[in-house]
N, C-alpha and C positions, 0 to 999 in steps of 0.2 A: 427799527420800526418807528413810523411817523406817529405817535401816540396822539398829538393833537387831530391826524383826520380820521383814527380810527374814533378816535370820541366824537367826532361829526357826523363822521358815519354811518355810527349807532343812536346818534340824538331822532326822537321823532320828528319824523318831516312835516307834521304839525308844527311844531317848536321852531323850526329852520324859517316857514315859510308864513310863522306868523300866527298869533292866538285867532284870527277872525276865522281862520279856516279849520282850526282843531278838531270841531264833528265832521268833516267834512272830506277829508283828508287821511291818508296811511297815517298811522303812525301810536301811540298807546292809546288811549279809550275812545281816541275819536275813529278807528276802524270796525268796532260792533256796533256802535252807533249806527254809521252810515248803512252796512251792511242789513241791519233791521230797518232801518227806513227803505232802502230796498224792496229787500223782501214784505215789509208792507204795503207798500204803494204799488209793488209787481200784482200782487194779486187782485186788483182789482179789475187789470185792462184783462188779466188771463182768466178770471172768472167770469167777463163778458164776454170774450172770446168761446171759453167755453159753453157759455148759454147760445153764440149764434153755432156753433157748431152741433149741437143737439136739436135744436127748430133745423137744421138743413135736413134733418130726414123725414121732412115734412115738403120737400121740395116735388114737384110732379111734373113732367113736360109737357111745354107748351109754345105755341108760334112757332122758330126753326125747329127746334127737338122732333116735334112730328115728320118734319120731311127728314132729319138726319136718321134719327133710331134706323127706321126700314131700309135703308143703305146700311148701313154699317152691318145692320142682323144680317140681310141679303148678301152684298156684297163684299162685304170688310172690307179692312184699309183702302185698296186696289179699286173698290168702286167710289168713294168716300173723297179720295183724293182728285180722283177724275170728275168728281161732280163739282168741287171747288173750281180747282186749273178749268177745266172745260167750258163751262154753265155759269159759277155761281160769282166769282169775286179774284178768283187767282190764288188766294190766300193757301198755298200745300201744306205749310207749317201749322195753321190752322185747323186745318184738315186730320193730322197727324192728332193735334191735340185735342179734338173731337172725338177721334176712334178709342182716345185712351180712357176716355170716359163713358163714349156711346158701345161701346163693346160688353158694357155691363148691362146697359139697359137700365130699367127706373135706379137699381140701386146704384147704378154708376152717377146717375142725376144726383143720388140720395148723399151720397160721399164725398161730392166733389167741392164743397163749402168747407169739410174738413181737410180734404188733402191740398187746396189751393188755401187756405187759413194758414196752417204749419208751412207751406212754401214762403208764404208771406213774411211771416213772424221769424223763419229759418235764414232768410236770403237778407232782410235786415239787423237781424243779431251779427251775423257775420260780415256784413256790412260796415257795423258799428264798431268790432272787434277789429279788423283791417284799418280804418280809418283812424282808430286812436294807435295801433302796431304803427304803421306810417310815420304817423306825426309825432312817434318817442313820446306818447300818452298812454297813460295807465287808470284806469277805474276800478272802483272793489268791488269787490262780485255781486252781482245781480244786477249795478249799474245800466250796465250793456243790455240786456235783459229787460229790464223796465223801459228803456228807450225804446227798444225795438218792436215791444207785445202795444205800447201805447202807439205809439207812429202807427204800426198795422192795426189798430181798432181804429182809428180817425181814418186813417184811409180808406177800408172798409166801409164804416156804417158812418159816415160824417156827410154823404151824397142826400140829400132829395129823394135816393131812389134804391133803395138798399138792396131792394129785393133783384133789379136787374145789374147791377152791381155788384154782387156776392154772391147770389144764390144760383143764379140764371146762369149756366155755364157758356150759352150760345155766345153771352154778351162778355163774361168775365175774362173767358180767354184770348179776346181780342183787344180789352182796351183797360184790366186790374191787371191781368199775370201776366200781361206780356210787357210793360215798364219794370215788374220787379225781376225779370229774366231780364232784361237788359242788366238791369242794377247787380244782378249774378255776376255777369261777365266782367262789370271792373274788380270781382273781387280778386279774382288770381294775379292783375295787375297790380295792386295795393300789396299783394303777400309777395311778391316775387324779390328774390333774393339775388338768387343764384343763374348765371349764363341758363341751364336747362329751367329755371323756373320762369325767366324775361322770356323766351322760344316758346313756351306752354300759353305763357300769357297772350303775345301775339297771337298767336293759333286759335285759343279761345276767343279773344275778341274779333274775328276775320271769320271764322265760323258762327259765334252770337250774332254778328251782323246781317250774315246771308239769311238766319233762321227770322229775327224779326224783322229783316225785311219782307219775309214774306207770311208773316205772321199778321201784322200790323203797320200800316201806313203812317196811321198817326205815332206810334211807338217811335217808328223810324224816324221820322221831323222831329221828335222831341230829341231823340239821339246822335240826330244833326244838331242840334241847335247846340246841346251840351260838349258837343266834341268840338264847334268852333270854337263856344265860349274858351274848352280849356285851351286852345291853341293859341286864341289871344292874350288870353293872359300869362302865354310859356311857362308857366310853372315856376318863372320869379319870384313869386309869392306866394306859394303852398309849398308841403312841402313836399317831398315827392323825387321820384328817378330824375335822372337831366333832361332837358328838354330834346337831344336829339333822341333816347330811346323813348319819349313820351310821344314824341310824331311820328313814329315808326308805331306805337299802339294804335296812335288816333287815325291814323293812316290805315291800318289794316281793318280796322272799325267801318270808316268809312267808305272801304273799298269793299268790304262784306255786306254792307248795307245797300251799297249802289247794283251788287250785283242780284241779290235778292228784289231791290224793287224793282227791278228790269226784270226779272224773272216773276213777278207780279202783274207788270203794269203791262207789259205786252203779251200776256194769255189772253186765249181765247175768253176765257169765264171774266176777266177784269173790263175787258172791249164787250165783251155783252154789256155789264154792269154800266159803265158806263151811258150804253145806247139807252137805258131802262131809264136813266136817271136826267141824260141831259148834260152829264159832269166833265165834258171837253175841257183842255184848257183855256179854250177861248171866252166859254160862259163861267169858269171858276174863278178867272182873274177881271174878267168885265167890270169895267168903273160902278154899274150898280149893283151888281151881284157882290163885290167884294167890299162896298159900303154896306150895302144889307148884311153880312157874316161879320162888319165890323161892329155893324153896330148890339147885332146879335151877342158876340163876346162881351160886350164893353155891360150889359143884361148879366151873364155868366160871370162875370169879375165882381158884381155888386151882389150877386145869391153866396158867393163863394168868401168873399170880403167880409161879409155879415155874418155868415154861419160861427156861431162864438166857440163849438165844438174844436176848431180849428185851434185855439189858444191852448188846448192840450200840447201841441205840439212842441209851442214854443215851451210852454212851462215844465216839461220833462228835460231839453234842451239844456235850460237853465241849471238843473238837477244834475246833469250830465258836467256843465261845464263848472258847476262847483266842488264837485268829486274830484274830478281829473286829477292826477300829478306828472310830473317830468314834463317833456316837451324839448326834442333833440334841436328845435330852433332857440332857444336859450329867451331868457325874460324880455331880450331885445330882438323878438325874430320880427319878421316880417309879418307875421299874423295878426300880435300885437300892434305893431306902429301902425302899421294900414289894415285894421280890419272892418273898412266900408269898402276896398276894394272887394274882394270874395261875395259881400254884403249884395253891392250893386252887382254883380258879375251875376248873381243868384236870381236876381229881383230879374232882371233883362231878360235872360232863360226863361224864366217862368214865364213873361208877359209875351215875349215874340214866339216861344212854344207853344202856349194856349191860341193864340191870336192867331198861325197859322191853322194847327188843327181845326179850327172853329172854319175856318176858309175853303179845308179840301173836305169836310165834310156838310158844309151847308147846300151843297148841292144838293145832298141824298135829304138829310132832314127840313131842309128848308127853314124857316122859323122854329120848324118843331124841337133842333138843337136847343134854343135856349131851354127848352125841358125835359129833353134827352141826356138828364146826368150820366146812363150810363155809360157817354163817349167823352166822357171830359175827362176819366183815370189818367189815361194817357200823361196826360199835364201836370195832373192832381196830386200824383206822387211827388212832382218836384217841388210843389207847395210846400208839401208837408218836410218832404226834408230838407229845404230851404229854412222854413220855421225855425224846425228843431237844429240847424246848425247856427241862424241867428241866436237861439234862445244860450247856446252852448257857449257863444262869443261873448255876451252879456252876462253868464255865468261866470264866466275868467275874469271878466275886468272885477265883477262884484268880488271874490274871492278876499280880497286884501279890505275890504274895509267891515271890520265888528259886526258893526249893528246893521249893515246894507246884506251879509253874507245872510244872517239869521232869519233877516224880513223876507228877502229871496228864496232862501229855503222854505218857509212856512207859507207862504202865497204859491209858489208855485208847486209845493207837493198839495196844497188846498184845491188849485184849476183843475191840477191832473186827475185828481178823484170825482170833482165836478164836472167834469168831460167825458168819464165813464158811466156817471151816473145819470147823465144827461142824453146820452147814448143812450143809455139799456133803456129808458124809457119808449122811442117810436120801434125799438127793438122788438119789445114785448107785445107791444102793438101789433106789429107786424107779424109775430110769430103765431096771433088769433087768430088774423085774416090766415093764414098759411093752413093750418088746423081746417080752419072749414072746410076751403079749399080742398086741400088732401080727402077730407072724408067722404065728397062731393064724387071728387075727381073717380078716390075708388070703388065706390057705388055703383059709379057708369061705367069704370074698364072692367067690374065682374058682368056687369050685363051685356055689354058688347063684347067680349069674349066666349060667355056663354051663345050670344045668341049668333057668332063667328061658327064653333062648334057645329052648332044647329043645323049647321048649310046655308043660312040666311046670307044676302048679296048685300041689301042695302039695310042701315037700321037709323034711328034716328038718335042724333047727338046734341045736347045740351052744353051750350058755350059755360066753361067754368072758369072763371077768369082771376086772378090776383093780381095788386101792384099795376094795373093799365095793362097787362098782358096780353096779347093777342092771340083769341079764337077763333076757333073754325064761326063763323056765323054769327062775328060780333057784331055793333051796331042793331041790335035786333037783327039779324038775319040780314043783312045789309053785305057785309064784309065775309066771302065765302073762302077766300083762305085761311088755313091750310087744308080744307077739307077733305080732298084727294089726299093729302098724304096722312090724314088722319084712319081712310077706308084703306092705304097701305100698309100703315100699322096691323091694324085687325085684320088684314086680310078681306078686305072687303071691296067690293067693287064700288060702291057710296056711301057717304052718310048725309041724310037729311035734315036741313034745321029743327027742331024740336024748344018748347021752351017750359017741361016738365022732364025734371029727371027720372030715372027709370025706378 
């Protein structure tokens, strides 16, 4: 028996890898340590979470919700799908994920901030736990956990515009949950082991791609963007399967994707959409149209740049990369010696992925993008975990030095809690405007229900608006959409502008 490495062995891996990392690190009293700073610093982003998840059943519908509900009541799925593909945009997978919500009606609206929250928070833990499995990384428990609840509250509530961002399900499930469903589908890739787990993973990724592609245009361009990134860089530098089962993933990715936005872009409801808007490719890529959407981003990259909430990201990152232990690439991997490769590979993704989205939808928004944060998710996620895998690389280097490990630690568990707390403030905000709103709202659906009941055809409706939301007859009476499908709703053959509630 080799007595000298069973005594190594058993030495703390604090001890092995050096005093600066001792709280920091597996190994005798520095593993409850880290473990309570954990679990302390976890609950702050989950106590914010769970304050947006209680104001969501304060949420009510409004602008698409009116024309969706009465499809979906009327006609389920089967009519709901056919309005998308047909009429509206192409989007079926969209469609799909509408019914799973509009099938409840208000309370489906009411819940849908909680069950798209836990996807969020669920899809990046698992995320975080695959990518350190991967890379022969290991964290103490809760690490992963606090990464993930913090990442998902900055992506969330870190927009300009929270309310159609998070709450508004029309908006969330085209351009918050459907990047972190992409981010789903590398997870079976990162876990795959074994010949039948590499075949599940392909299959998943070739199927993820068909569904967002037709879920999300924008998601799709961002999912291009990131699958040539990984191709250029072959996987010489991360660490990962070989690069020919890694083209054989990105391959099936991008042949899922291509087949989805062809089953998008040439429906009848996306050639409408288009005609409505003008959005050819001749006027999307036009020398001035595509200077005006440049210049439009380059506005969206200075609101987004600035927003200081975003430093959460990086400062959990940090936290994350001062924890870690092992690493199957050895002290001299390739992550270490070049890690501005990955750095830049990440930054370039971000910029040519925001930069296109901003492109194929400036046609619809026009200038209004630059204040249309709802459509910037898409992108936005890769900001944030861009951040937080920068902040993780500068977490490693600091590890080995004392007093750089300590200050690291105490500054960046200090952001993190100041980025929650800096949060929950337009949070709370927003959660009074919501309150009104709601008691507003159900004022007028007991009266217009009632006076449905009654026999009554037409009655008169008061625009209740939140967050810049669109009513039937906002503009003072100006703007008469959705009004028809608001007399659908009720059952009613019109509603009339009104500007006293009932």
């Amino acid at each position: 028996m080799d007595t000298g490495k069973t005594a190594d062995a058993a030495r703390p891996v604090a001890v092995r890898e050096g005093s600066a990392g001792r709280a920091l690190v597996e190994g005798g009293p520095g593993r409850p340590v880290t473990r309570r700073w954990a679990a302390a610093l976890t609950l702050f982003p989950l106590a914010l979470l769970g304050a947006a998840f209680w104001i969501g059943r304060l949420v009510r519908p409004g602008a698409d919700d009116w024309c969706f509900l009465p499809v979906v009541r009327d006609e389920g799925a089967s009519g709901m799908i056919a309005k998308f593909y047909l009429h509206d945009n192409g989007r079926v997978a969209n469609a799909l994920l509408v019914v799973g919500y509009g099938a409840f009606g208000v309370p489906g609206q009411q819940w849908y901030a909680l069950v798209s929250g836990v996807v969020v928070v669920g899809v990046l833990w698992a995320l975080t736990l695959a990518a350190l499995g991967r890379a022969g990384l290991s964290a103490p428990r809760g690490v992963p956990l606090l990464v993930a609840a913090t990442a998902a509250v900055i992506f969330l509530l870190a927009t300009p515009d929270t309310y159609k961002t998070f709450y508004w399900p029309a908006s969330s499930v085209s351009h918050t949950v459907s990047p972190v469903l992409a981010c789903a589908a590398v997870i079976p890739l990162l876990r795959a082991r074994s010949g039948r787990g590499r075949a599940l993973a392909v299959a998943v990724a070739l199927s993820a791609g068909v569904f967002v592609g037709t879920l999300s245009e924008e998601t799709s361009v961002v999912a291009c963007v990131v699958l040539c990134a990984v191709l250029l860089l072959g996987l010489r530098d991360v660490p990962g399967p070989g690069p020919v089962r890694t083209r054989i993933r990105c391959a099936a990715a991008f042949a899922g994707i291509v087949i989805g936005t062809a089953v998008l872009y040439f429906s009848p409801g996306a050639h409408a959409r288009r005609e409505r808007f003008g959005a050819d490719a001749g006027s999307m890529f036009g020398a001035e149209q595509l200077g005006a959407a440049l210049r439009a981003f380059g506005e969206i990259l200075a609101t987004v740049l600035t927003t200081w909430q975003y430093a959460g990201a990086l400062a959990v990152g940090v936290l994350l990369g001062l924890s870690v232990r092992g690493g199957q690439q050895g002290p001299d991997g390739p992550l270490v010696r070049r890690p501005l490769l990955p750095v830049l590979a990440g930054v370039l993704v971000f910029l040519v992925s925001g930069c296109l989205c901003t492109v194929i939808t400036y046609p619809v928004f026009g200038t209004g993008v630059v204040t249309a944060a709802r459509v910037w998710g898409d992108f936005l996620l890769v900001y944030v975990l861009l951040l937080t895998g920068v902040g993780a690389l500068l977490g490693r280097e600091l590890r080995g030095r004392r007093w750089g490990a300590r200050t690291a630690t105490a500054v960046a568990a200090a952001v993190s809690v100041l980025t929650c707390v800096g949060l929950a403030v337009p949070l709370f905000r927003l959660g009074t405007e919501m309150q009104v709103r709601a008691e507003r709202w159900d004022r007028q659906d007991r009266s217009l229900r009632d006076g449905a009941a009654r026999g009554a055809q037409v009655l008169p409706y008061t625009p209740v608006s939140v967050s810049r939301m669109l009513e039937p007859f906002g503009g003072h009476g100006r703007r008469v959409w959705p009004a028809q499908c608001v007399a659908e709703y009720y059952h009613l053959e019109k509603v009339t502008y009104s500007t006293r509630l009932p």
